[in-house]
C-alpha positions as CSV (number, residue, x, y, z in Angstrom):
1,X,0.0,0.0,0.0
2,X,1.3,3.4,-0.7
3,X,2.1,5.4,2.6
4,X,3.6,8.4,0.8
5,X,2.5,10.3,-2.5
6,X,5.6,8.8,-4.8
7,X,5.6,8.9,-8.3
8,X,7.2,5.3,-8.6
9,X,7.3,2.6,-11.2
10,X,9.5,-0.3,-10.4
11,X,12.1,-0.4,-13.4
12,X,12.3,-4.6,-13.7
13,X,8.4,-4.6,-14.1
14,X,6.9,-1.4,-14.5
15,X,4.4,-1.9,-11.8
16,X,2.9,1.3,-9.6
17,X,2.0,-0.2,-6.6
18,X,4.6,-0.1,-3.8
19,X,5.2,-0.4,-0.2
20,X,7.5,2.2,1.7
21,X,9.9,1.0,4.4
22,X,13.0,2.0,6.5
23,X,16.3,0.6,7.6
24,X,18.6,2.0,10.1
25,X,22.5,1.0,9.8
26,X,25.6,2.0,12.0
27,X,27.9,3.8,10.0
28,X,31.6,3.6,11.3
29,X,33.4,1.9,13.8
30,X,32.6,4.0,17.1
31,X,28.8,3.9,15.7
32,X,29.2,-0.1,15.7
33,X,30.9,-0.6,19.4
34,X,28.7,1.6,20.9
35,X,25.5,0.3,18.9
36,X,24.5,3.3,17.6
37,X,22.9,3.1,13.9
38,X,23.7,6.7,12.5
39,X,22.7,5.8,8.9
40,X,19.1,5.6,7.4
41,X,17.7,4.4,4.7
42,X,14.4,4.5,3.4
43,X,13.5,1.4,0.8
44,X,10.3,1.2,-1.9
45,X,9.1,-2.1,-3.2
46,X,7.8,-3.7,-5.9
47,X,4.5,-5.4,-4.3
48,X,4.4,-7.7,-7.5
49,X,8.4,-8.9,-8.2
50,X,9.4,-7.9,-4.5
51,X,12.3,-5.8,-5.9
52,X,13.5,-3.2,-3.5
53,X,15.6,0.1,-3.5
54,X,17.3,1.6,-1.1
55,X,17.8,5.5,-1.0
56,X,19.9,7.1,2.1
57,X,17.8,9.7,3.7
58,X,19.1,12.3,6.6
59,X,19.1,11.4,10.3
60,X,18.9,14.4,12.6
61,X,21.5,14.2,15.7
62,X,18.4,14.1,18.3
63,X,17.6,10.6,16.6
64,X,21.0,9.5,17.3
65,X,21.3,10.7,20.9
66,X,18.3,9.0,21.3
67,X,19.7,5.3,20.0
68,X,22.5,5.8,21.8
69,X,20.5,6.1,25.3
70,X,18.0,3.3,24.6
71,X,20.5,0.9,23.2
């Protein structure tokens, strides 16, 4: 189901219907000992083939802090 207005077309199949997601990642060593996942990523897929994109979007330092402290 589509969660946010996109304009997408899957390019293996050409089908418009999509599901949005989001992955977080650490992103260098320090980030990986302490558990911290500074990197995010937000992924679209195909609901027909299942293919999936990734595209890095921006994580704001308040989100971080807050991983850091729940982790």
């Amino acid at each position: 189901m589509n969660d946010v207005n996109l304009n997408y077309t899957c390019p293996k199949c050409k089908n418009r219907s999509y599901e949005i997601g989001q992955m977080r990642a650490t992103g260098g060593i320090l980030s990986k000992i302490f558990d911290v996942q500074t990197e995010k990523y937000t992924s679209v897929t195909c609901e027909k083939w299942k293919y999936t994109e990734f595209y890095k979007a921006s994580t704001k330092a308040l989100s971080n802090i807050f991983d850091f402290f729940t982790n």
